[in-house]
C-alpha positions as CSV (number, residue, x, y, z in Angstrom):
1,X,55.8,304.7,30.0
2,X,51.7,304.7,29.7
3,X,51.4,307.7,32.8
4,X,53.2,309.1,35.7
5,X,50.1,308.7,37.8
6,X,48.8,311.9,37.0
7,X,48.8,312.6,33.2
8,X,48.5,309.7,30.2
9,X,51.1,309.5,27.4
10,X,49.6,310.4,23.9
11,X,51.1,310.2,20.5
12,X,53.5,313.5,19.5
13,X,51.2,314.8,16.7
14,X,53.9,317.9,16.8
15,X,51.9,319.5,19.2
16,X,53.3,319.4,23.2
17,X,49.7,319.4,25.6
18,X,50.0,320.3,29.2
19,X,49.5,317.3,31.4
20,X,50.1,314.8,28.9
21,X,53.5,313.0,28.0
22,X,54.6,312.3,24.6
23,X,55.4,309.1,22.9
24,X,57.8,309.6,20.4
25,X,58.3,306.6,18.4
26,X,62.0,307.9,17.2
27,X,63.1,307.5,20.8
28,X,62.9,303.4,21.6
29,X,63.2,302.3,25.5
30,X,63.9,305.6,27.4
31,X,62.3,307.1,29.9
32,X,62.1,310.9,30.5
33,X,65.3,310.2,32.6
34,X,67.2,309.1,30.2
35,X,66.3,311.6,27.6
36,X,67.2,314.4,29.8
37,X,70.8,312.7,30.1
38,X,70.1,311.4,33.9
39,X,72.0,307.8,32.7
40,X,75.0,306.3,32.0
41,X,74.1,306.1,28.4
42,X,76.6,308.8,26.3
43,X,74.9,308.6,23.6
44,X,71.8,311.0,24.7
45,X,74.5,313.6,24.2
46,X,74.9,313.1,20.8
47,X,71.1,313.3,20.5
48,X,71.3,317.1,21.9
49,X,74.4,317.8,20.1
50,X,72.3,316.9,16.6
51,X,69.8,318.8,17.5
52,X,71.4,321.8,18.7
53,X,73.0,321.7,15.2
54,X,69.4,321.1,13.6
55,X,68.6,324.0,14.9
56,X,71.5,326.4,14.4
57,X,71.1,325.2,10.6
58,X,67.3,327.1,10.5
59,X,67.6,330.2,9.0
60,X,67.2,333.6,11.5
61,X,64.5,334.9,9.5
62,X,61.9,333.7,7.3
63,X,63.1,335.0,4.5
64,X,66.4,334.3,5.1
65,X,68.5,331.0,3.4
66,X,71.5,331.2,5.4
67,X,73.0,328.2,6.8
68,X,70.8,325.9,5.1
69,X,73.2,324.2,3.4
70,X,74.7,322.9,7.0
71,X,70.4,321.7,7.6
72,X,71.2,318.0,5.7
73,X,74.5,317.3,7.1
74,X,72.6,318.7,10.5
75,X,69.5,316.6,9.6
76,X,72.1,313.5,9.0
77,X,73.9,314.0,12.5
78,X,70.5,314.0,14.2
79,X,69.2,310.6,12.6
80,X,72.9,308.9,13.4
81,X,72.4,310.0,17.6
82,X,68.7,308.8,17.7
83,X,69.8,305.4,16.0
84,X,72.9,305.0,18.0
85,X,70.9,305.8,21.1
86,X,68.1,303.4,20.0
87,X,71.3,300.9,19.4
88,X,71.9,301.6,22.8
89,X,68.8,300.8,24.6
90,X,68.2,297.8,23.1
91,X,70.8,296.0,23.9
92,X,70.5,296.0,27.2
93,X,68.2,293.3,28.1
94,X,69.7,291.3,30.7
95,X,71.2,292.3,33.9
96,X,74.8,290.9,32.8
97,X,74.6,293.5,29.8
98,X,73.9,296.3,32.2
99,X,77.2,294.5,34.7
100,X,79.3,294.9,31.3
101,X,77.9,298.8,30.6
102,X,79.0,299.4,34.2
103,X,82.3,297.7,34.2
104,X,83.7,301.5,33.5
105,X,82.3,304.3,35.6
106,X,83.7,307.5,33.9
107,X,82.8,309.3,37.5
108,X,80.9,308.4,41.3
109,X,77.3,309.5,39.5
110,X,77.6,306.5,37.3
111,X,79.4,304.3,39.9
112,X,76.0,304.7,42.4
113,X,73.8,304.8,39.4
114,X,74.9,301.4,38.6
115,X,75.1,300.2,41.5
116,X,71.7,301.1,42.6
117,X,70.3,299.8,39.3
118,X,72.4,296.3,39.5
119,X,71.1,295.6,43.0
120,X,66.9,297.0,42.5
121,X,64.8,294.1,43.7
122,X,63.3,291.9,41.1
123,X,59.8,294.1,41.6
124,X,61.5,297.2,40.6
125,X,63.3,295.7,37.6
126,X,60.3,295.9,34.8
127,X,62.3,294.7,31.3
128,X,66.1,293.5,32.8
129,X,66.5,289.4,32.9
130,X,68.7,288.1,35.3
């Protein structure tokens, strides 16, 4: 995603800038959606789960080394969601790989989710073949 129409993406140089979206090159084929969990991709929970761990690894206080011996395994988890996720994303290309990702609806959000995605017009499809 270049914009939303009203702010331009930039690089994440580790700083977040009001107006502005981040490109983050960890995070292949999603869109803010996605990353926020609105999708029928599981895997972005894993991503949160990793990172919830990530962080519960830091220490409370700067002087403090508690818990970092949980930071690798933590740091580990993290890398496995992001390139699971990434896994995820990029194999859907065509619209018979998002039919086969939707042949199981766990509940009715993913039921109209794909079937509102399956049946977009060709002009609002911008990287799924037929």
């Amino acid at each position: 995603m270049a914009n939303d129409g009203i702010g331009t993406s930039v690089p994440f140089s580790g700083i977040s800038l009001p107006g502005k979206w981040n490109e983050m090159p960890q995070l292949q084929r999603l869109d803010h959606l996605a990353i926020i969990g609105v999708t029928i991709r599981s895997q972005v929970l894993d991503l949160y789960t990793g990172h919830a761990a990530l962080l519960y690894a830091l220490p409370d206080r700067a002087n403090s080394s508690r818990r970092l011996a949980d930071a690798p395994k933590a740091v580990a988890q993290l890398h496995a969601a992001i390139s699971n996720l990434n896994a995820a994303s990029t194999s859907l290309n065509t619209k018979s790989d998002l039919a086969l990702l939707c042949q199981n609806p766990a509940n009715t959000y993913q039921q109209r989710y794909c079937a509102n995605t399956i049946n977009l017009r060709p002009h609002g499809v911008s990287k799924i073949k037929a």
